[in-house]
C-alpha positions in Angstrom: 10.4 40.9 -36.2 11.0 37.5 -34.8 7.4 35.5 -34.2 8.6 34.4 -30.4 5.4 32.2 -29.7 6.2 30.1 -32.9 9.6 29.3 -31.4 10.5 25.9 -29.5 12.5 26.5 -25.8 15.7 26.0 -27.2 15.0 28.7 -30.2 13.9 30.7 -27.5 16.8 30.9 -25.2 19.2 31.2 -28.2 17.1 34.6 -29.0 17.1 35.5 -25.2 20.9 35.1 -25.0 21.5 37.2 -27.9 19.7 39.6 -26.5 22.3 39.7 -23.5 19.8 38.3 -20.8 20.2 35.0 -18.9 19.2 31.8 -20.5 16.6 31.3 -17.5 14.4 34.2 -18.4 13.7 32.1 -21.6 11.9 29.8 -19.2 9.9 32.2 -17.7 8.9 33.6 -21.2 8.3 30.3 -22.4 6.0 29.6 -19.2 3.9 33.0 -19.7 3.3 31.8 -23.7 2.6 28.6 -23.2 1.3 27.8 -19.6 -0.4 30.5 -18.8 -1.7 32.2 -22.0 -0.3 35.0 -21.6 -1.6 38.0 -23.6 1.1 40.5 -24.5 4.5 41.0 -23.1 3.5 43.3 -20.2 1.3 40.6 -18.2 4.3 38.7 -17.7 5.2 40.1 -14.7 8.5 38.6 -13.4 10.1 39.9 -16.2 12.0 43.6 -15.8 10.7 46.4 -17.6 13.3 46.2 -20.0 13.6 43.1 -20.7 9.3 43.6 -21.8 10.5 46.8 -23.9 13.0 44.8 -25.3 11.0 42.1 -26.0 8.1 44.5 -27.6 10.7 46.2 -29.7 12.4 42.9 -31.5 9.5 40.1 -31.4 6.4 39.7 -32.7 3.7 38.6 -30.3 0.7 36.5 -32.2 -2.5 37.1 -29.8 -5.6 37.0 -31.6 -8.6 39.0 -31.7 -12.3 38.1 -31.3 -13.9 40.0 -33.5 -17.4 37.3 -33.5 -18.3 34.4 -31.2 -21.8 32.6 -31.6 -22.8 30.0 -29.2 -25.4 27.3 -29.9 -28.5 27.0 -28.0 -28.7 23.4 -28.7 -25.5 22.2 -27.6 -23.4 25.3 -26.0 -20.8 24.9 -29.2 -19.2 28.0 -29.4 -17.8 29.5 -33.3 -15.3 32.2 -32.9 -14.2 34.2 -36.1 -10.6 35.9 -35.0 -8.9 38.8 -36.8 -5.1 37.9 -37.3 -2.5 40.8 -37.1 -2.9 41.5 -40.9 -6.7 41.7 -41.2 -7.6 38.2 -42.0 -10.2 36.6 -40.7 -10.1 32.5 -39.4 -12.6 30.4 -37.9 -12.4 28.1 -34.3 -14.7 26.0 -33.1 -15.0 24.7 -29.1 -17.1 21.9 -28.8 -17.6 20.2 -25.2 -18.4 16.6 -24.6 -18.5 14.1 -21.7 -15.0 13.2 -22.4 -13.5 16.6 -22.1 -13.6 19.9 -24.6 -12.3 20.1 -27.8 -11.2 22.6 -30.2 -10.8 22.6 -34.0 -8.4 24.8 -35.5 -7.7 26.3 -38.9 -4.7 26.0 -40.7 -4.6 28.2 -43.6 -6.4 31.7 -44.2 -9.2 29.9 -46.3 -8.4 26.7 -48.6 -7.3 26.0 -52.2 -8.3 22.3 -52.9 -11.7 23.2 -54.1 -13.4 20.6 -52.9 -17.2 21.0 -54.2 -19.0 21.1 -51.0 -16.9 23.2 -48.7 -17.5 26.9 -47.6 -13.9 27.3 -46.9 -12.2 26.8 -50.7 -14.7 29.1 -52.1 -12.6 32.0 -52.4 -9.2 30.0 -52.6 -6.3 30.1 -50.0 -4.5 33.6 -48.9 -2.1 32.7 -46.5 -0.4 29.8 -44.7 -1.1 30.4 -40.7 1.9 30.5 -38.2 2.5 28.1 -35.6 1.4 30.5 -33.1 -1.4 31.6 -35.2 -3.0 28.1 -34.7 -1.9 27.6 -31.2 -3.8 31.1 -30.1 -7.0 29.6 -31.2 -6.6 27.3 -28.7 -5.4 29.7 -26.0 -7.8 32.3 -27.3 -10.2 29.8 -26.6 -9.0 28.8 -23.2 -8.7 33.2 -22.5 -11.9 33.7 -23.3 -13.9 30.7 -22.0 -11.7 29.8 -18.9 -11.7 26.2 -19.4 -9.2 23.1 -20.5 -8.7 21.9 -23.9 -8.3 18.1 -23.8 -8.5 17.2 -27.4 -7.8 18.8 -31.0 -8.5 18.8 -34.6 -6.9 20.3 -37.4 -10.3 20.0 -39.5 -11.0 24.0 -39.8 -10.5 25.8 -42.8 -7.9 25.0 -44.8 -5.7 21.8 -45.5 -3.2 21.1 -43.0 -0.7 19.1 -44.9 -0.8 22.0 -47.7 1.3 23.9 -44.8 3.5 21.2 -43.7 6.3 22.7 -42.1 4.1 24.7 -39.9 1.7 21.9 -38.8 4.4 19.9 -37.7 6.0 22.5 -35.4 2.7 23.7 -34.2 2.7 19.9 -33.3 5.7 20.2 -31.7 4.6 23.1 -29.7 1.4 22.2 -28.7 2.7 18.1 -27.2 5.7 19.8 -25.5 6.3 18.9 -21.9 7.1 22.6 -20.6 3.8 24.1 -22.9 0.3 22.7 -22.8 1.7 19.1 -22.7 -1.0 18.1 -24.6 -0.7 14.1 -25.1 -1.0 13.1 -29.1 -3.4 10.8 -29.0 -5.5 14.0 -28.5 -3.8 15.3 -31.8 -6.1 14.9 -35.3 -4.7 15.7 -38.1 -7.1 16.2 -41.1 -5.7 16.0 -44.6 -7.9 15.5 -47.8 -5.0 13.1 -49.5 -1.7 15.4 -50.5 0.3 11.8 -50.6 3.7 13.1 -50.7 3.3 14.4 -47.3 1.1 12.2 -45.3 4.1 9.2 -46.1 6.1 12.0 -44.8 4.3 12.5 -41.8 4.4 8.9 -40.9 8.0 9.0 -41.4 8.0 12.0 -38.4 7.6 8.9 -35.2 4.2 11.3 -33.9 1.5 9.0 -32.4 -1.0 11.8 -33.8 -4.1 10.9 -35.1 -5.0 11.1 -39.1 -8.1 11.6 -40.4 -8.6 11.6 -44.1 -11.6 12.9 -46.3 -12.4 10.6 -48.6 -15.8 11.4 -49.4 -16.3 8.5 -52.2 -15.9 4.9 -52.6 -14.6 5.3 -56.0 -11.9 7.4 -58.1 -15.1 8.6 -60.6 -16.8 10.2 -57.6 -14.1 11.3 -56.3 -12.4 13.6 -58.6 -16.1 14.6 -59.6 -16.1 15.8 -55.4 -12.8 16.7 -54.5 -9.7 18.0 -57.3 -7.0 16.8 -55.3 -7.7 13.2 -56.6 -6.9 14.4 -60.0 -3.5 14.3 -58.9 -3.6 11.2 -56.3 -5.5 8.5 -57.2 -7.8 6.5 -54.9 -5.3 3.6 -54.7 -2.9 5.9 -54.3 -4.3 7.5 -51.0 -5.0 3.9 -49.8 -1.2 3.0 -49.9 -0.7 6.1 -48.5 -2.6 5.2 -45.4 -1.4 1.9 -45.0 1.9 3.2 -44.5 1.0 5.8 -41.9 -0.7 2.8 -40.0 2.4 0.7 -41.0 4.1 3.1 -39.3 2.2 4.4 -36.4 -0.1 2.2 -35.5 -2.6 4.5 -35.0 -5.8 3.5 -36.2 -6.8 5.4 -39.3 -10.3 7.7 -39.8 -12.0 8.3 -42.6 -14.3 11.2 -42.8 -17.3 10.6 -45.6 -19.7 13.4 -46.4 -22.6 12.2 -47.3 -24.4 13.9 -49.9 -28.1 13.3 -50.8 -28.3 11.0 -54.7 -24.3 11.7 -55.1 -22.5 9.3 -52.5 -25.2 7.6 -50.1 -26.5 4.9 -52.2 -26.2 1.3 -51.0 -23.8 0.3 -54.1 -21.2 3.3 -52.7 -21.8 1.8 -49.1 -20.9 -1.6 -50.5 -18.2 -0.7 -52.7 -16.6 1.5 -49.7 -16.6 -1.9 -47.7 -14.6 -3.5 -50.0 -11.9 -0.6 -50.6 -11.6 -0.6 -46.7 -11.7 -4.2 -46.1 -8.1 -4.5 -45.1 -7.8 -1.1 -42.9 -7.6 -0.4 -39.2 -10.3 2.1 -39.6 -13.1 3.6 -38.5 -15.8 5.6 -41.2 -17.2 9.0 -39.6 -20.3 9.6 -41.5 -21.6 12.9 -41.9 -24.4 14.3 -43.1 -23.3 17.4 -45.7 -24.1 20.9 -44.2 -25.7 22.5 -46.9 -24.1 25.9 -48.3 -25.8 28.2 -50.7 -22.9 28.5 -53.1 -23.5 24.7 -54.0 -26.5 22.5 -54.7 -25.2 19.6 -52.5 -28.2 18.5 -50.3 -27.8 16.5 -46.7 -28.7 12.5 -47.0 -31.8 11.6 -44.7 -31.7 10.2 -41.5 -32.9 7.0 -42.5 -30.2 6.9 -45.2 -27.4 7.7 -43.3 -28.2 4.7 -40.8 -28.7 2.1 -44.0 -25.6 3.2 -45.1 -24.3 2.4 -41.4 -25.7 -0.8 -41.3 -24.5 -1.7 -44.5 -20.4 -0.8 -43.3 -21.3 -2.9 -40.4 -22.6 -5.5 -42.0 -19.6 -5.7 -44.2 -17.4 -5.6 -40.4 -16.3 -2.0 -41.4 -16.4 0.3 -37.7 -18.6 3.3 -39.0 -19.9 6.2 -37.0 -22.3 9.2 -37.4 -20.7 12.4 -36.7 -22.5 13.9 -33.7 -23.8 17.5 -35.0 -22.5 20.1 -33.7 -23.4 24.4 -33.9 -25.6 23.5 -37.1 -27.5 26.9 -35.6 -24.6 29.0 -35.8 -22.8 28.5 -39.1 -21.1 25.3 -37.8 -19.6 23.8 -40.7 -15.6 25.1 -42.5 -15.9 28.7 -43.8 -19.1 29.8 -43.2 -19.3 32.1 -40.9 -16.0 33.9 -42.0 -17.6 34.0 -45.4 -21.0 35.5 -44.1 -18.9 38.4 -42.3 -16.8 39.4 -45.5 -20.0 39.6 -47.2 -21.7 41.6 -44.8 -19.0 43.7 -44.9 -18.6 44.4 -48.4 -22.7 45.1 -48.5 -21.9 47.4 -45.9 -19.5 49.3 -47.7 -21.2 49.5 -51.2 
């Protein structure tokens, strides 16, 4: 069956002509999808009957189900854990701030990079999501909370660059004039370093946003924190970068977990400085959310701001990640994970 709500218009109105009807109704179609998040064929109401039985017969239509939201009483984030049509389980987040609410997305059905301090790589990767899959957590979202979506981040569970061709169609989707119209610069892309494709993603004239994980100042800590840099060096991820700002324009984030005795000492603060020096960047620091498969532990407060004031003092732009739903399984995987093994204790 054809997945209609990962198509673009023109895909569209080839299928709805091919089906015999008038290339206008592809509009409308388009319109109930992507305006108006829809939820199933029969809501859109200025189709015929059977065009909708047509449409239910031949096509796919992705809607996802909540099966789990929790909403923090500290700051009204709200986690949702959705059921895709196959029985897999992914994890949204909707976070609102002054400037407008946001929504991360995931990209894959968990994650295989392994890096050592994330919930979501655990258990490995399952399955690629669709385009429509990761636009209905944003319309499921919008469904079920009744409000606008200004900004997103690719930053859930898995890595968005592992499903390329996907990403950049669910891109496509989600910035187009007759959909959400959603302006790229309210697009982040997260990506832990696959090289190949973030030079090819600078290559695709986007004015998305791309944040990396980097996580370490060095290529020692870093392969000891993250596999992927066993296949791209540090250096190489640099060059990497410089080209999609080369290219772009777009000033470039780095994300940096920092993780109590591992990465937050003064000499990685200094030594990230000077790796840096010659980006237009900004550092996001975050204090590591502790999981219990791992013995990471969060840096303190007062270290996270030394290490702040040391990237300022070197004239490197550094942030600390506002926390967000630490109360309700906030960060990559975690909830999703706790729900599988409640499940399986369930059924022992």
């Amino acid at each position: 069956m054809t997945d209609i709500k990962s198509l673009t218009k023109d895909e569209l109105t080839s299928l709805i002509k091919d089906m015999g009807e008038p290339g206008f109704r592809a509009g409308q179609i388009y319109d109930w999808m992507h305006k108006k998040q829809a939820g199933s064929f029969e809501e859109m109401t200025n189709l015929s009957k059977g065009l909708r039985e047509k449409l239910t017969a031949e096509c796919e239509f992705v809607c996802l189900k909540i099966v789990r939201v929790q909403e923090s009483k500290i700051d009204g984030t709200r986690k949702y854990l959705f059921e895709l049509s196959d029985g897999n389980l992914i994890e949204s987040v909707f976070m609102k701030y002054r400037f407008g609410n946001s929504v991360c997305v995931s990209s894959q059905v968990g994650c295989r990079m392994g890096c050592r301090f994330c919930a979501s790589t655990i258990d490995g990767v399952e399955r690629n999501l669709a385009p429509s899959e990761i636009l209905d957590q944003i319309y499921a979202i919008m469904r079920d909370t009744g409000e606008k979506v200004s900004r997103v981040v690719v930053m859930g569970s898995g890595e968005p660059l592992d499903n390329y061709d996907n990403i950049l169609k669910f891109v496509r989707l989600l910035t187009d004039e007759n959909g959400l119209n959603m302006g790229q610069r309210n697009l982040t892309i997260s990506t832990c370093g696959i090289v190949p494709n973030m030079r090819k993603l600078a290559d695709e004239e986007l004015s998305i946003n791309l944040a990396i994980s980097l996580h370490a100042s060095n290529q020692q800590k870093r392969q000891e924190l993250m596999p992927i840099a066993n296949q791209y060096s540090i250096d190489e991820l640099l060059d990497a970068c410089r080209y999609y700002f080369d290219k772009t324009g777009r000033q470039l984030t780095f994300e940096y977990s920092l993780v109590g005795g591992v990465n937050d000492t003064d000499e990685d603060a200094d030594e990230l400085a000077g790796i840096l020096k010659d980006l237009n960047c900004v550092v996001n620091l975050i204090p590591v959310n502790p999981i219990k498969e791992r013995d990471y532990v969060e840096s303190t407060a007062e270290r996270v701001q030394a290490f702040k004031r040391m990237l300022e003092k070197r004239r490197i732009n550094a942030t600390v990640r506002r926390e967000m739903g630490r109360d309700i399984d906030g960060a990559c995987g975690q909830l999703r994970r706790r729900h599988i093994e409640n499940n399986q204790e369930e059924n022992k």
